[in-house]
N, C-alpha and C positions, 0 to 999 in steps of 0.2 A: 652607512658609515663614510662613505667613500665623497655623498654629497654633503656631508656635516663637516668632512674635511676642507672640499672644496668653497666651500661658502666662510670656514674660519679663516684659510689663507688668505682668500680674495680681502674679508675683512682688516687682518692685519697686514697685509701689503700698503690697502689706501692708507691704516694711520701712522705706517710703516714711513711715507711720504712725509706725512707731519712733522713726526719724530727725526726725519733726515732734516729738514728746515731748519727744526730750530737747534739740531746741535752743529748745522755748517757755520751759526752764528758764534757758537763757541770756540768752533776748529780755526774760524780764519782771525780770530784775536790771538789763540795759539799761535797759530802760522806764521802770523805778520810780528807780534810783540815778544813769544814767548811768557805770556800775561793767561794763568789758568784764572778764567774769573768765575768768582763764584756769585757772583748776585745775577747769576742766570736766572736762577728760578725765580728771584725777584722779578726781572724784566718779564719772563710768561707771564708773569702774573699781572706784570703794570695791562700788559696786552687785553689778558680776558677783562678786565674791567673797564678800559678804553673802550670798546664795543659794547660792553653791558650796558655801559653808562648813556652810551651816543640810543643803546636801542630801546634801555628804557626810557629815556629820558626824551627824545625824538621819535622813537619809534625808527629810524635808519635801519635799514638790513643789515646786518651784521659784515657783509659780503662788501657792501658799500662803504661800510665802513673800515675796513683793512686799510686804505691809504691813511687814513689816519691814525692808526695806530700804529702802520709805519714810521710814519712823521715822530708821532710820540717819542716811539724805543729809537728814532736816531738821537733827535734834540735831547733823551734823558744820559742816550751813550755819550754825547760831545759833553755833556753838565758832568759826569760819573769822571769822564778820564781826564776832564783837564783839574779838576775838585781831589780825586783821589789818586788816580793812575800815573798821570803825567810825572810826579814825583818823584814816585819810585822805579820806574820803565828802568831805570841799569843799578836800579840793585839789587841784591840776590832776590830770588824769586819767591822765599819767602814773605819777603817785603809787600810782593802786589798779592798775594796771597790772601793776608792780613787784610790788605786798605778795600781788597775787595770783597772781601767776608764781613769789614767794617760795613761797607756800603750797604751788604744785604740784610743787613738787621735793623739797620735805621730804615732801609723801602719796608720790611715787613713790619718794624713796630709801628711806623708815622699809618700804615696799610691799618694794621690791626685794630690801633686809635680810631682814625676816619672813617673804615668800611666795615666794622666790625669783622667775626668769624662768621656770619651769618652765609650757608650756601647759595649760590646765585644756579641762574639759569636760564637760556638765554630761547627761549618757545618761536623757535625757526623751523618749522619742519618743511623739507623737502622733495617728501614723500619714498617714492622706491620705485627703482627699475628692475625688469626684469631679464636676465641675460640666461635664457633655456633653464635648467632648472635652480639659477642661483636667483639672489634678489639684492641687487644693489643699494645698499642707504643711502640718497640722495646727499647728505650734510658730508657726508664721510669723503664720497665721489668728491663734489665740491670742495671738499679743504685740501683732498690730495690732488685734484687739478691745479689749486690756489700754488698749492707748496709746490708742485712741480717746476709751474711759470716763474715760482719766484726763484727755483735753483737755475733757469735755463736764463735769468734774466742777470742772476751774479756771474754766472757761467760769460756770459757774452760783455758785462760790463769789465770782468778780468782783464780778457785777453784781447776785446777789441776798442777801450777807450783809452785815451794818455793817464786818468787818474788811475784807472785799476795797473795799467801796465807799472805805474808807479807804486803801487803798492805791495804788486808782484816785484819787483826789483827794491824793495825795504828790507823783504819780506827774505830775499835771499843775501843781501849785503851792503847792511845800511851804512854803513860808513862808504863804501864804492856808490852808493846812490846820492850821500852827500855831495861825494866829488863829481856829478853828475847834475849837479844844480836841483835835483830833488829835495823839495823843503819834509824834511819827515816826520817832523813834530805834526805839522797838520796834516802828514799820510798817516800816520799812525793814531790823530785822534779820528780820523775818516773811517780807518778801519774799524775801531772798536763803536764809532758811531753804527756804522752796516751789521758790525756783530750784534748788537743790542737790538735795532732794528728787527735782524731776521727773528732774534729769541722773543721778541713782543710780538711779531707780526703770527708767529707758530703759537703764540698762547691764544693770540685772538683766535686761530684756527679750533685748536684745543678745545675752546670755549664754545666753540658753534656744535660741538659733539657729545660734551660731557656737562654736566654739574661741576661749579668750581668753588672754589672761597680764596679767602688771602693767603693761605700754604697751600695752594692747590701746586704752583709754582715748583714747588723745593721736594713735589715728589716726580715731576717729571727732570727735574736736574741729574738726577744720576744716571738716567737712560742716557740724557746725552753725553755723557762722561762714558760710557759703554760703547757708545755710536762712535763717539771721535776714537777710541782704542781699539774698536774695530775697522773704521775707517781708514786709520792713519794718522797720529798728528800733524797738522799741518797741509790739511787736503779736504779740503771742502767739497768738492763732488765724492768724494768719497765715502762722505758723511754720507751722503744723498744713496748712496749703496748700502752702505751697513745700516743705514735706517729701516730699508726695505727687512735685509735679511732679519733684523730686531721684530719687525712688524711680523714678520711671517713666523718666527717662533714664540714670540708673543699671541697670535692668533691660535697657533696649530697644537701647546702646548696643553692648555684646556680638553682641548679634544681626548688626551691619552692620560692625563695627569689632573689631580685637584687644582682649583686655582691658586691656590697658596704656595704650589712650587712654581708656578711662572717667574715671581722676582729669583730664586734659587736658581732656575736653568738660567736667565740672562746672567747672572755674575758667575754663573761660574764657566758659561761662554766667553766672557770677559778676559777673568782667570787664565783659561784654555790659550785664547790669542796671547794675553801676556808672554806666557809660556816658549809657546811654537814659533812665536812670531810678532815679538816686541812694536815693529812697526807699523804694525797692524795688517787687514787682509788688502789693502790698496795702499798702501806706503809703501815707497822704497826701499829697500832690504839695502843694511850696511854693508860694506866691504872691509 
C-alpha cells in the first residue's frame, strides 16, 4: 500500500508540473489585464496538434518540437488580443468574458471542421527509470522537466529583463507605467501572447503523455481555473505550486477512492480555498 502510494504521488507531482505551466499561462493574463480568458483550452489544444502535426507529418520529436509550438500559442495570442481582446481591455469584465468564449468556439469549430473528433496520439515512448522501488515514466519526467524550465525561464524573464519588469509595473499600475513612458497596449498584448504561449506549449506537454482530440483542451481548462484559485490570482509561480499540490491529489486520490471522485475532491478543494482563503494558498491576504 505504502509503495502504490509512493509511486501515485511521484506520478501526480510530475503532471502536477504540467498542470502548473499551463495555468501560469492563465494567471499571468489575469495578473497583468484582469482578462479571465477562456479559449484556454482552445490554445492546449492548438499545442497538442502543432506537435502531432510536426511528428506525424515529419516525423520531429515531439520534444523538438515544443519551440514551435511556442511560437504558435504566441503568434495565435498577439492575432486573439489585438482581433478580440484589445477592445474590450477597460470594459467590464464581462465584456472580455464574452469575446473570449467568442474566440473559443470559432478555434474549436474551425478545429472540429479541419481535424475532425477523430483521437490522436503521439507513439513517443521514453521508456522508465528506476528510483529503488518506484518506476519513473520517462514522457511524464520529460514534460515535467520541460514545464519546470519553462516556469524558471518566465521566473527569470519577469524580474530580470526591461520587458517583463514592464509588465510587472502594467501589471500593478498601468496608468503610473504610462507616465513612465511604458507603451502598454503592446505590454499587454506581450503578455496575453506568453499567456497563450505557455497554455499551447502545456498542451503540447499533455499530448506527449495522453491520447487527445479537438476537446481534449476544454477538459483540462478547469484544472487550471482550480490551480490559479489555489495559486492566487495574479501569481504565476504560484500556479507552479498549486499545480504540484493538484497533481498530488489527483495521483493519491485513486489510491483510497473510485476514480470518479477525483474531479469531486478537486472542486471541492477549490470550493474549500474559496472559503478559508479567497486569495488563494500563495496570494496575498487583504487587509
Amino acid at each position: 500500500m505504502l509503495r502504490q502510494c509512493a509511486a501515485s504521488l511521484l506520478d501526480g507531482l510530475l503532471l502536477g508540473c504540467v498542470y502548473g505551466a499551463a495555468a501560469m499561462g492563465l494567471n499571468l493574463i489575469w495578473g497583468v489585464m484582469k482578462v479571465i480568458n477562456l479559449s484556454h483550452g482552445a490554445l492546449m489544444t492548438a499545442g497538442m496538434f502543432v506537435v502531432y502535426g510536426l511528428f506525424a507529418a515529419a516525423g520531429l520529436n515531439p520534444y523538438l518540437a515544443l519551440p514551435v509550438a511556442a511560437l504558435a500559442g504566441w503568434l495565435l495570442g498577439l492575432a486573439i488580443y489585438w482581433v478580440a481582446v484589445h477592445r474590450v481591455i477597460d470594459a467590464p469584465e464581462l465584456a472580455s468574458l464574452l469575446a473570449t468564449f467568442a474566440v473559443n468556439m470559432i478555434l474549436v469549430g474551425l478545429g472540429t471542421w479541419l481535424l475532425t473528433g477523430t483521437p490522436r496520439n503521439i507513439d513517443c515512448d521514453l521508456g522508465a527509470w528506476r528510483l529503488g522501488p518506484l518506476v519513473i515514466q520517462g514522457n511524464r519526467l520529460a514534460a515535467a522537466g520541460a514545464a519546470v524550465v519553462l516556469a524558471g525561464a518566465l521566473f527569470l524573464f519577469l524580474r530580470r529583463t526591461t520587458l517583463g519588469k514592464a509588465i510587472r509595473a502594467t501589471a500593478d499600475n498601468r496608468g503610473a507605467a504610462e507616465l513612465m513612458g511604458i507603451a502598454t497596449s503592446r505590454t499587454l498584448a506581450l503578455s496575453f501572447g506568453l499567456g497563450a504561449m505557455l497554455a499551447c506549449t502545456a498542451g503540447a506537454l499533455i499530448a506527449t503523455i495522453f491520447p487527445f482530440t479537438i476537446a481534449s483542451g476544454a477538459a483540462y481548462e478547469p484544472k487550471s481555473f482550480v490551480i490559479c484559485v489555489l495559486g492566487g490570482l495574479g501569481n504565476p509561480l504560484g500556479a507552479l505550486a498549486a499545480g504540484l499540490l493538484l497533481g498530488a491529489a489527483e495521483g493519491l486520490a485513486p489510491v483510497f477512492l473510485p476514480v470518479g471522485w477525483t474531479p469531486a475532491l478537486e472542486f471541492g478543494l477549490f470550493v474549500l480555498v474559496l472559503v478559508v482563503r479567497p486569495t488563494g494558498l500563495f496570494g496575498k491576504s487583504g487587509t
